[in-house]
Structures are given as C-alpha cells and as structure tokens.
N, CA, C and O of each residue as an XYZ file, in Angstrom:
532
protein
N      -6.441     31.231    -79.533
C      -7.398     32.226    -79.981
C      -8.595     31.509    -80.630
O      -8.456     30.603    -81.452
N      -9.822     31.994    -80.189
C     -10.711     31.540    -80.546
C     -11.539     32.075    -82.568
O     -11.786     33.264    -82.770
N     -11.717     31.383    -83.315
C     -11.529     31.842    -84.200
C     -13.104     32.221    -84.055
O     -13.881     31.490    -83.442
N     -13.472     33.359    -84.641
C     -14.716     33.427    -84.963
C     -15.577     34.294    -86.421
O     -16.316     35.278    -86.408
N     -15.111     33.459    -87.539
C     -15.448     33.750    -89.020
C     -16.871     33.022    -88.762
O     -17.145     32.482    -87.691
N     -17.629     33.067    -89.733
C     -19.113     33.131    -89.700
C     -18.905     31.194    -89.851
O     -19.544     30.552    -89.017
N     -18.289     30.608    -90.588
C     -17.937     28.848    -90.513
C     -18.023     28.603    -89.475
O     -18.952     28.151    -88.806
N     -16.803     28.956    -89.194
C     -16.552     28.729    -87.348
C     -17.957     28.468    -85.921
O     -18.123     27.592    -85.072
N     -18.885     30.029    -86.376
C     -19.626     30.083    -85.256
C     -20.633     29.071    -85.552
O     -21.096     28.369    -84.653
N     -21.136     28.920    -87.247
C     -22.409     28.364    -87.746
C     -21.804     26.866    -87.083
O     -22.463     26.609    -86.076
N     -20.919     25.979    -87.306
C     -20.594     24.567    -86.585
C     -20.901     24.711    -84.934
O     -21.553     23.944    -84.225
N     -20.198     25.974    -84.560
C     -19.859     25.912    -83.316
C     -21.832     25.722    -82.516
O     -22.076     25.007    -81.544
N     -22.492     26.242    -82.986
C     -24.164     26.593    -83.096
C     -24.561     25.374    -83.273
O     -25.247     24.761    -82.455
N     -24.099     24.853    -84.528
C     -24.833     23.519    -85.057
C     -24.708     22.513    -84.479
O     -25.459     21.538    -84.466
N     -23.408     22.742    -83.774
C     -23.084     20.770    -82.806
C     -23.766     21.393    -81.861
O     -24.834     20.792    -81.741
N     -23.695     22.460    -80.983
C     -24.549     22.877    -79.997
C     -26.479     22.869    -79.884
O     -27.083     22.758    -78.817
N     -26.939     22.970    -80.834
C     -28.011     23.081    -81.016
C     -28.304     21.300    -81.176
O     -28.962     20.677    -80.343
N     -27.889     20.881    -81.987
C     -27.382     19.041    -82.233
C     -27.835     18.523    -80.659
O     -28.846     17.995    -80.196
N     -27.145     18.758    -80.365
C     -26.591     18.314    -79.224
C     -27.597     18.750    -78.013
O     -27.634     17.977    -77.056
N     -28.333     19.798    -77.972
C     -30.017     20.394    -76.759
C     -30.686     19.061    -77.450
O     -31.095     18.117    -76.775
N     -30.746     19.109    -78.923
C     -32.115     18.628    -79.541
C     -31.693     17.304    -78.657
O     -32.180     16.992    -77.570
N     -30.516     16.494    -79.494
C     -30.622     14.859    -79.224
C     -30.759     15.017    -77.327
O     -31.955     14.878    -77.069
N     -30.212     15.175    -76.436
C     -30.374     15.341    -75.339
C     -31.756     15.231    -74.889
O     -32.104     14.217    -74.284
N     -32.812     16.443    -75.194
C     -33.743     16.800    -74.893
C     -34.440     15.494    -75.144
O     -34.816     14.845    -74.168
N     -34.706     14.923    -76.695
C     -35.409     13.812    -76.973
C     -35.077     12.724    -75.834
O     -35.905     12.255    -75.054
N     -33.704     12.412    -75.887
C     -33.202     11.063    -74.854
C     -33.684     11.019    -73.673
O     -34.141     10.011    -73.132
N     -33.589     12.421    -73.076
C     -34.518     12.433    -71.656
C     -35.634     12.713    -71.770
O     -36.277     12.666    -70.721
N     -36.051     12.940    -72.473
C     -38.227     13.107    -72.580
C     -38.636     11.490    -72.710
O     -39.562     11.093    -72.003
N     -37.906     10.479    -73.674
C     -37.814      9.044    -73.786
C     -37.431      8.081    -72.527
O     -37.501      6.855    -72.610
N     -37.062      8.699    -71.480
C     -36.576      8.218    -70.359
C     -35.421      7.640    -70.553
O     -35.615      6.764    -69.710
N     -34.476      7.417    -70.921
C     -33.138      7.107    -71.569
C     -32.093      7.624    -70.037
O     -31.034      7.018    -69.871
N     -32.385      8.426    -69.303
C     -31.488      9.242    -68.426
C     -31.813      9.264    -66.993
O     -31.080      9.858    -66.202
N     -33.075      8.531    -66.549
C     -33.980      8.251    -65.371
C     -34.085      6.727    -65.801
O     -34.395      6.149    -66.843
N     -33.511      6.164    -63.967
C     -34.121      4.788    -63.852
C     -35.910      5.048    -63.318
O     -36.383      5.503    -62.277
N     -36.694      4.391    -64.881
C     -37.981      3.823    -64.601
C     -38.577      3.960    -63.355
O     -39.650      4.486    -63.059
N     -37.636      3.351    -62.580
C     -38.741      2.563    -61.465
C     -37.955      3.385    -60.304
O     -38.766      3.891    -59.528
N     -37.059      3.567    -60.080
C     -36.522      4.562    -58.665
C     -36.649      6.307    -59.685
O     -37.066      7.219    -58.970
N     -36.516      6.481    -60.307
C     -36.640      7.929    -60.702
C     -35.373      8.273    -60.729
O     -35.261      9.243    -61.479
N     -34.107      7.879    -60.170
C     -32.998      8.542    -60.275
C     -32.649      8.405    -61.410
O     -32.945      7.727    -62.394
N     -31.734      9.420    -61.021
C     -30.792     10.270    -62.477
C     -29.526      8.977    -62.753
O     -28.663      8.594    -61.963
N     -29.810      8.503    -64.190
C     -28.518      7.640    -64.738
C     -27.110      7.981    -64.895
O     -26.184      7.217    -65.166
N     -27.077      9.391    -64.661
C     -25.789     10.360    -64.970
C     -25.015      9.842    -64.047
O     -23.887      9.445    -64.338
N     -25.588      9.760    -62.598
C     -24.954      9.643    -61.495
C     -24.597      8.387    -61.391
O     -24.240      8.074    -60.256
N     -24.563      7.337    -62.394
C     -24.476      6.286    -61.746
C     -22.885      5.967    -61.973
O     -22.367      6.668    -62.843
N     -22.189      5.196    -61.446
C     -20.415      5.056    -62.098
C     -20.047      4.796    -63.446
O     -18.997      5.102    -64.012
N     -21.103      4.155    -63.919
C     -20.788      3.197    -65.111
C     -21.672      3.802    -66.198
O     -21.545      3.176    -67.250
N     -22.384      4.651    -66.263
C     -23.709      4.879    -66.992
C     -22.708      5.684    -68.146
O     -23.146      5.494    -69.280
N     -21.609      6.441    -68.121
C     -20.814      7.014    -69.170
C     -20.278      5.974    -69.604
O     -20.265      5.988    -70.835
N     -19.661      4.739    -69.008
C     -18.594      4.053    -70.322
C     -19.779      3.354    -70.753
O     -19.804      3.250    -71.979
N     -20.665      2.893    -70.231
C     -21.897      2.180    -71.436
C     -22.484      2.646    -72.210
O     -23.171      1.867    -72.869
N     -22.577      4.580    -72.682
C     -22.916      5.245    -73.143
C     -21.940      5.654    -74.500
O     -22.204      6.179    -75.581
N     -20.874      5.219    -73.974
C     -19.534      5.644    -74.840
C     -19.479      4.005    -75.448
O     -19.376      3.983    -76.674
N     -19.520      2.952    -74.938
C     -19.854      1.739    -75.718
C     -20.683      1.445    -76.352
O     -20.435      0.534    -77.141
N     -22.225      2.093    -76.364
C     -22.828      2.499    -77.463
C     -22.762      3.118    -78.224
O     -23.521      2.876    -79.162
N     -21.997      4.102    -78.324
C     -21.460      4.585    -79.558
C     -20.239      3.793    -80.742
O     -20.112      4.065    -81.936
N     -19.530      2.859    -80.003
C     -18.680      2.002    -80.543
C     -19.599      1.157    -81.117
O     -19.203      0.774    -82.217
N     -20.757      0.682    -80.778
C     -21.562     -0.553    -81.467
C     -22.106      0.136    -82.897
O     -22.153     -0.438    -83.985
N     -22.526      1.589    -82.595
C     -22.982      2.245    -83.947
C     -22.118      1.903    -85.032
O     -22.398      1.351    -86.095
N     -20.649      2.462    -84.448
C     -19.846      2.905    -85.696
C     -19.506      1.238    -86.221
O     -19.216      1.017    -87.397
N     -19.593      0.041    -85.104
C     -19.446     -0.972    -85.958
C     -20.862     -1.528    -86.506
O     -20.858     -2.664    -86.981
N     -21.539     -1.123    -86.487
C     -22.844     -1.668    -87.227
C     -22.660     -0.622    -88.539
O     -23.237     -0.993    -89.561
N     -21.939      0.607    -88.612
C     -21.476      1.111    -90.080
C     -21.096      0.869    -90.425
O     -21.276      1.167    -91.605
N     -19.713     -0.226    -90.101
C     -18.805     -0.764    -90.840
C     -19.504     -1.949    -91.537
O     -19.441     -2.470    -92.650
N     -19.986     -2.086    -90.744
C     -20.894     -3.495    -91.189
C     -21.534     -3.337    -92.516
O     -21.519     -3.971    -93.570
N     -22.040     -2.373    -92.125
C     -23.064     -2.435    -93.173
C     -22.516     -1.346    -94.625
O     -23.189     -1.049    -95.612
N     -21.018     -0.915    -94.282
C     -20.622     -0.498    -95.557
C     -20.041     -1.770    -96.309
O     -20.227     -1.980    -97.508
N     -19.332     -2.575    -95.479
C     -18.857     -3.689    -95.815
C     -19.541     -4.598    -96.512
O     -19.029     -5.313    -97.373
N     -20.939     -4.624    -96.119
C     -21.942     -5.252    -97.253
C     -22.583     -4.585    -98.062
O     -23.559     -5.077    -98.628
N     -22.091     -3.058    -98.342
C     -23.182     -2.678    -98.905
C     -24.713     -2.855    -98.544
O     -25.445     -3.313    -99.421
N     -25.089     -2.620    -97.669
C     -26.638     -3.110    -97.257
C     -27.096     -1.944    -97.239
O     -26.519     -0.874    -97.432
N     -28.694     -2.284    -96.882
C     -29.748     -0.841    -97.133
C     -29.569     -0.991    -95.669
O     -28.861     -1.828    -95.110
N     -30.623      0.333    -94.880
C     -30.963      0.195    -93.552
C     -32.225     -0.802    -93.556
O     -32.942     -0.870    -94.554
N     -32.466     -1.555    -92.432
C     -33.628     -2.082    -92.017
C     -34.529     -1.415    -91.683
O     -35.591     -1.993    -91.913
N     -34.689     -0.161    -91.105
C     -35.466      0.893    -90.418
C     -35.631      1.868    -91.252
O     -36.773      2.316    -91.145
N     -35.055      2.363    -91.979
C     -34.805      3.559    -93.184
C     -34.527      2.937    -94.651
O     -33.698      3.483    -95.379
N     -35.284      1.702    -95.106
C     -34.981      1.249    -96.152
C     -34.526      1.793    -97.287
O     -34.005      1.004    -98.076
N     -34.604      3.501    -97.745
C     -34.210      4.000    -98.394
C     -32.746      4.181    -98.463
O     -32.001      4.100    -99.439
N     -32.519      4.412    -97.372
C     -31.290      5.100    -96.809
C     -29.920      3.729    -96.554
O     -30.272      2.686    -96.002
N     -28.593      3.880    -96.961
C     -27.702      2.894    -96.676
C     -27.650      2.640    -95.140
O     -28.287      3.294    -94.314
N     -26.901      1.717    -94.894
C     -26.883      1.273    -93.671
C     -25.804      2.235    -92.883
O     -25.950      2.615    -91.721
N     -24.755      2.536    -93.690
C     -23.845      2.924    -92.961
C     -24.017      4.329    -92.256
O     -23.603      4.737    -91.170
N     -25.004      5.114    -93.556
C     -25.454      6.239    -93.417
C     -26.680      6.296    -91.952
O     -26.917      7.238    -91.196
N     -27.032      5.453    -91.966
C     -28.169      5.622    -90.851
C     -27.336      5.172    -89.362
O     -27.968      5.393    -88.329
N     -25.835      4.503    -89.218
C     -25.927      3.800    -88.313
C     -24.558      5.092    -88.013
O     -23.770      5.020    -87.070
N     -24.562      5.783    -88.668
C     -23.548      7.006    -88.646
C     -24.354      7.833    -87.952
O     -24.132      7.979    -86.749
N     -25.311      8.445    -88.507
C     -26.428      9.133    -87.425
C     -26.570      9.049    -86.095
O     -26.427      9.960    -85.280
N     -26.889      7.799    -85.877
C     -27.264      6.849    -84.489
C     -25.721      7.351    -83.955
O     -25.751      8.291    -83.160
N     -24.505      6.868    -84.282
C     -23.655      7.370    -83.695
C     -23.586      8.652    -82.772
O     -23.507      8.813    -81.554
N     -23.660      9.615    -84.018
C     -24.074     11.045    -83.984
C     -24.539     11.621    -82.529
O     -23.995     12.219    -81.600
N     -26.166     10.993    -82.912
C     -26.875     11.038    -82.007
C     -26.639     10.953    -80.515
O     -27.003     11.712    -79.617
N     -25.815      9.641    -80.476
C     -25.674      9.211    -78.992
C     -24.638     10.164    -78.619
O     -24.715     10.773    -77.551
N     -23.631     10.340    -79.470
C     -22.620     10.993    -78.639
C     -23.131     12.570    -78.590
O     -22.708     12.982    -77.510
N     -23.673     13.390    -79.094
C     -24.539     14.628    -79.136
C     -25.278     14.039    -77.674
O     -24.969     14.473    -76.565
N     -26.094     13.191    -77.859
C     -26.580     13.367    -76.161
C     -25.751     12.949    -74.914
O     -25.721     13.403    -73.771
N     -25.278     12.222    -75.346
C     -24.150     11.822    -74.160
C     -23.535     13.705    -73.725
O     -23.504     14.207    -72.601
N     -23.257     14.150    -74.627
C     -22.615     15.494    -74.281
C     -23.529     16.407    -73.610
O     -23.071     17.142    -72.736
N     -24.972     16.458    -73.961
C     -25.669     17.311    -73.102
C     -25.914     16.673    -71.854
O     -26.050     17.493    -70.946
N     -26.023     15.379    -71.477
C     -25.993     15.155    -69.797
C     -25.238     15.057    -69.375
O     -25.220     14.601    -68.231
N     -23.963     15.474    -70.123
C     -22.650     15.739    -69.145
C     -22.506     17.515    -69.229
O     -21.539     18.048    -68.684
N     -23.320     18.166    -69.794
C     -22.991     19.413    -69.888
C     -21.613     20.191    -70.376
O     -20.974     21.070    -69.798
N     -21.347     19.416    -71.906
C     -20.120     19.786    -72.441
C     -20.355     21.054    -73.447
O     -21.470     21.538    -73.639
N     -19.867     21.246    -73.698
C     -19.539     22.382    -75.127
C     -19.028     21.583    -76.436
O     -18.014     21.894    -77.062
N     -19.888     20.500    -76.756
C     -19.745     19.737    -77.802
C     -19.534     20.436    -79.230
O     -18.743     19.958    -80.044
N     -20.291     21.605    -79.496
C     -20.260     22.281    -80.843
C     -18.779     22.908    -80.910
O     -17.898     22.672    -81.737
N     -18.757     23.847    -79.708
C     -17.422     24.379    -79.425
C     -16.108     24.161    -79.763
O     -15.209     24.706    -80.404
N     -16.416     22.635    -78.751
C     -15.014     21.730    -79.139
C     -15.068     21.222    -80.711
O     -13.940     21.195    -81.202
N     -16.086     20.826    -81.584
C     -15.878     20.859    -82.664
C     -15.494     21.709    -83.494
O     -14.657     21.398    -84.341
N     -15.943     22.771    -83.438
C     -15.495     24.265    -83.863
C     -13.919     24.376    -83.680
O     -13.283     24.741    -84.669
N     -13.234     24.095    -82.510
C     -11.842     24.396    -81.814
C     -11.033     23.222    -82.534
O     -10.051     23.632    -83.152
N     -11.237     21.923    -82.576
C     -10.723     21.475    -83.547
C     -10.626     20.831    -84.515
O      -9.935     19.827    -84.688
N     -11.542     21.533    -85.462
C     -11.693     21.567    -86.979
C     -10.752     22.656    -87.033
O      -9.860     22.435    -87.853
N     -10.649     23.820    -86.400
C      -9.617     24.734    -87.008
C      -8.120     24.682    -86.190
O      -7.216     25.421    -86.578
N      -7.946     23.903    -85.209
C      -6.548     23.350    -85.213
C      -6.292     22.228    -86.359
O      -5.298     22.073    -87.068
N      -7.321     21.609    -86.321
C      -6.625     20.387    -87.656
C      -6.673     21.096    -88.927
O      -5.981     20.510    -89.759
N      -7.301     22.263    -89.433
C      -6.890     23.019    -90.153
C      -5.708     23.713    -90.213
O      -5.643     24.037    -91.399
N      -4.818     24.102    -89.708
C      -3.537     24.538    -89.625
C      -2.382     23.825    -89.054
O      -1.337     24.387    -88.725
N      -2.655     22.344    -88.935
C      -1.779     21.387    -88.382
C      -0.795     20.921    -89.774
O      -1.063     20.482    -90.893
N       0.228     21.207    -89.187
C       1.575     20.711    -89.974
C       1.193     19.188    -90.638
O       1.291     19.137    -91.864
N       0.830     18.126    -90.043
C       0.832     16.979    -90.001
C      -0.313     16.410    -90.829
O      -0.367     15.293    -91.345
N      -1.355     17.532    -90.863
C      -2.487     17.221    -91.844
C      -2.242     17.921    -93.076
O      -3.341     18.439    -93.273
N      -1.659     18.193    -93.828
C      -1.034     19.359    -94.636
C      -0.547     18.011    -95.833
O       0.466     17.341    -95.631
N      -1.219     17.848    -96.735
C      -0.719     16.783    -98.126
C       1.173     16.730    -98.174
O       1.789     15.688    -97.949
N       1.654     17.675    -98.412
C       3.162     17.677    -98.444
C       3.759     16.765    -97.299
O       4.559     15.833    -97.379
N       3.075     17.364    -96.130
C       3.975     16.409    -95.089
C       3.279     14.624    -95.007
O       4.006     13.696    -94.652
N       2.188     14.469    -95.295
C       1.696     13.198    -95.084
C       2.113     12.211    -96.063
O       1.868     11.007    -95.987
N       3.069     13.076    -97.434
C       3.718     12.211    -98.180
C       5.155     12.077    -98.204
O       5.837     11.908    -99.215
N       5.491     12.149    -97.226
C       7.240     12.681    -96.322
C       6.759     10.592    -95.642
O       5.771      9.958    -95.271
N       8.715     10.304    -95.946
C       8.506      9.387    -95.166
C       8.160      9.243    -93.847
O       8.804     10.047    -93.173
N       7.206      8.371    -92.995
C       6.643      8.606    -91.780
C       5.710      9.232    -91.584
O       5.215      9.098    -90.465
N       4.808     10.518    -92.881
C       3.727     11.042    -92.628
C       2.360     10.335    -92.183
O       2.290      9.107    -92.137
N       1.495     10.993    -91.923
C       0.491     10.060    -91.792
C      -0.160      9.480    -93.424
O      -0.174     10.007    -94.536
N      -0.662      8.137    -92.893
C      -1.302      7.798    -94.223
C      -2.578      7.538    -94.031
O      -3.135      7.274    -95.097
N      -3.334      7.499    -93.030
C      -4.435      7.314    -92.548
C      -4.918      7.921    -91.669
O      -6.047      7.635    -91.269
C-alpha cells in the first residue's frame, strides 16, 4: 500500500522534482550527447556503470574530506563532505531522469518500509546479531 500522508507525498515530489531539475541541467550541459556524433550516451552499454562509478568517487571524495576535516575547494564556505554529498546527490538524481525512473517515489516507498521494519527498530538492533551499523 502506497502510503500517502502529506510527508510521504512532499519527499515523494521533492526527489521527483530533484531529479527533472538535475537531469534537465546535465543535458542542457551536454553531459548525455556525444559532442561530436550527437548521439544519445544513454544508449551506449557502458554509459550507466560509469555513471554509477561516479557517484562512488563523490561519496569517496566525502569521506575524504570528512576524514580531514577539510573545507570545499569550490564552496570554500561550505565542508567538503557536505559539498561532495551534493555532487553525489546530484549525479544519481540525474542518472535517474535519463533512465526515466521514479526516483522520488522509490524514496518515498522506502523510507516508509524502513520505517516499520522490525530490524531497524532500537530494541531489535540491540538483540544479539542485530544490526549495528
């Protein structure tokens, strides 16, 4: 059952809307068209796991940079981890609109299964064998 309390829809909206914006930018930037032949990058075999391996470089350039405590280079105000969390964000929000997913959706769907999951529940995660991480 699909839950739909006003939480629910506002995420379900927000990764969705997330997710037109970063898209829209990536392909107006040419990010999704080869340059020079015009074709579409979607189509190519490999253009998703290098897309999904850029997102792994984000989250370790967060670690990185929580690990040192560092500022951003680009957002000097802003921590590193915090900006390279974004970038994450970002890529995978667009990665989802040129595959034409329901990215907000599925966030919406499970935030509220891991909300009622036995296994995420404090009592059981301090049961021998619960999760601890």
């Amino acid at each position: 059952m699909i839950n739909t309390s006003p939480d629910s829809r506002a995420i379900r909206d927000a990764g969705n809307l997330l997710q037109r914006v970063c898209h829209h930018r990536s392909f107006a930037a040419g990010w999704w068209t080869d340059l020079v032949t015009r074709e579409a990058l979607v189509k190519r075999p490999h253009v998703v796991s290098e897309k999904l391996m850029l997102v792994v470089s984000e989250v370790s350039e967060a670690m990185e940079g929580h690990r040192k405590n560092l500022m951003d280079d680009k957002l000097p105000h802003r921590k590193m981890v915090e900006v390279e969390l974004a970038d994450a964000v970002i890529r995978i929000a667009d990665l989802a609109g040129a595959l034409g997913l329901d990215l907000g959706g599925a966030i919406q769907e499970k935030m509220d299964y891991n909300a009622v999951r036995p296994d995420h529940k404090p009592e059981n995660r301090l049961k021998p064998g619960g999760k601890q991480f």
